[in-house]
Residue, then its C-alpha position, 0 to 999 in steps of 0.5 A: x414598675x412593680x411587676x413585669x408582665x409576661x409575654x408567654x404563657x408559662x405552659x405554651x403547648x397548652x394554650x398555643x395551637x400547633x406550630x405557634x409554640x414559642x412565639x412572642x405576641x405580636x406589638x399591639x397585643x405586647x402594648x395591650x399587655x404592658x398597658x394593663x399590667x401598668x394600670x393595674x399599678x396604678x390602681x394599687x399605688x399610692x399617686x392614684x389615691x393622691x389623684x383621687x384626693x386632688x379630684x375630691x378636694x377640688x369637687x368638694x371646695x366647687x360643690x361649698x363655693x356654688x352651694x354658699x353664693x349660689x351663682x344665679x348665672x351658673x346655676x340656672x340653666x345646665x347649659x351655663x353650669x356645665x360650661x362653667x364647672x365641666x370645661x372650666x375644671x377638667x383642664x385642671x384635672x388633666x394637667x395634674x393626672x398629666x403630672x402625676x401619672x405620666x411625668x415620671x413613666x418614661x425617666x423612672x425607666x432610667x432612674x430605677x433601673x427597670x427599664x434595663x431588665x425591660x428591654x432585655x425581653x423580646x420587646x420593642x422600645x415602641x411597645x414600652x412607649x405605646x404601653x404606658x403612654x395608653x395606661x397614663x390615658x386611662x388611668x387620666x379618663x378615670x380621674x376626669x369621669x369622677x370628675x364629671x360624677x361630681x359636677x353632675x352630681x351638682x346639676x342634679x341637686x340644683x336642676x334635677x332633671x333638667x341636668x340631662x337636657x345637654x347630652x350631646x354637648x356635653x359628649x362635644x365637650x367631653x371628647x374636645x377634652x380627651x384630646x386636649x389630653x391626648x396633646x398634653x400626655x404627649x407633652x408629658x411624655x416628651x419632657x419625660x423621654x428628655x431627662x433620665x430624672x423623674x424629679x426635673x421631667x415632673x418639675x419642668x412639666x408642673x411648671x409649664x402646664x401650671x404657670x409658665x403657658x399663662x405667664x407667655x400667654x399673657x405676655x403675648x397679649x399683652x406686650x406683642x397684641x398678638x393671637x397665641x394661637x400656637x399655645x395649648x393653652x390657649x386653645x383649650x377654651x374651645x371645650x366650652x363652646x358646645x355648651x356656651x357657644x362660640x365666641x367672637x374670635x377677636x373683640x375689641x372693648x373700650x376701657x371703662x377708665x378710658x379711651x384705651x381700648x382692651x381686644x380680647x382673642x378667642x381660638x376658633x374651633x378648627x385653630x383649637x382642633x388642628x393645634x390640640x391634634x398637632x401638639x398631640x402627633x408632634x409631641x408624642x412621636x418626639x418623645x418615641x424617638x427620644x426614648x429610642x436614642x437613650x441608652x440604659x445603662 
């Protein structure tokens, strides 16, 4: 962290009200304080015009592959082109600001040394965790807003006004995403709390979200023909059920090359909600206590 933030006014008898000189501001306001200054970082370095650029390059190559084969089942109505572009693409943005911003904030505490002179304020470890973990969250929301400017501004061109005909679901969508977000940072920040290496907690983490949970995936349907229910996944899908509708949750196809028969699963709204918010809690009170148990030195 390039700056430390200070819990104290520097003139406390000027700002302070009687008998409240010297006191250290209570764990919210510490986190609220952290997570600001953390921000703020983050807007200055260079992983966010990294992140900027991934959400750009990836709106520009969407934006040239719609406009070139103009999709007439996407591109018709704003139902089936923010399903297609919002829910299929903000999973991919969350995962990279997941890496980018948040698979280093816990181990570089370790690596740099920062951590060390950090806690030799008067500050809890839960307030070091609650602080970063709301920066990376915001500094995520960021990435996804551009993000969805792009794919509005693609509605918009091919639409026009009819591009706001789906508000509300396009909210439904959009709030199912943060917490899909919530459940992967604390992932992130799970894996992040267990190496004391930035390289091995992004590594590990870029290796999960971007290959390793679609490889179990598929393996599970394929080889065991059995629901991944427990995978995020596999649940992430729901996101576009505002705006697509909700599928059925087990259909069973019949091969066109021949009597073999395909059964594609589809997470139900509550198995999606109740996994993402499970993954969510499990995983970042993991990570608390992880950090908790490390000692720096």
């Amino acid at each position: 962290m390039s700056a430390t933030p200070t819990f104290a006014p520097a003139d406390a008898s000027a700002t302070a009200p009687a008998g409240a000189i010297g006191t250290v501001p209570t764990t919210v306001a510490q986190a609220l304080i952290l997570s600001r200054y953390q921000f703020r970082d983050f807007l200055r370095s260079r992983r966010f015009i990294l992140m900027m650029g991934i959400v750009l390059a990836a709106g520009a190559i969407l934006t040239t592959v719609v406009a070139y084969f103009r999709p007439a089942g996407l591109i018709d109505n704003a139902d089936d082109l923010y399903g297609g572009l919002w829910a299929g693409g903000a999973g991919v943005v969350i995962v990279f600001a997941g890496i980018i911003f948040g698979g280093d904030a816990i181990a570089g505490e370790f690596q740099n040394k920062t951590g060390y002179f950090l806690m030799g304020l008067p500050i809890k470890r839960t307030t070091v965790y609650a602080g970063k973990y709301l920066a990376t969250l915001a500094a995520s929301i960021v990435s996804l807003i551009v993000y969805l400017i792009i794919v509005t501004g693609n509605a918009v061109y091919y639409l026009g006004a009819g591009a706001f005909s789906v508000p509300i679901p396009l909210i439904e969508s959009f709030a199912i995403t943060l917490l899909y977000l919530l459940a992967l940072l604390g992932f992130v920040f799970l894996f992040s709390s267990l190496f004391k290496t930035s390289a091995y907690a992004v590594l590990v983490v870029a290796i999960l979200f971007l290959f390793g949970f679609s490889i179990i995936q598929e393996v599970i349907v394929s080889l065991a023909h059995t629901e991944p229910w427990f995978l995020l996944s596999y649940v992430n899908s729901i996101n576009a059920y505002p705006l697509t509708g909700v599928p059925g949750h087990i259909v069973t196809t019949r091969s066109p090359f021949g009597r073999a028969t395909v059964t594609t699963y589809n997470p139900t709204y509550f198995e999606g909600l109740v996994v993402m918010a499970g993954y969510w809690l499990l995983t970042t009170i993991g990570g608390l206590l992880f950090f908790e148990r490390e000692e720096f030195t």
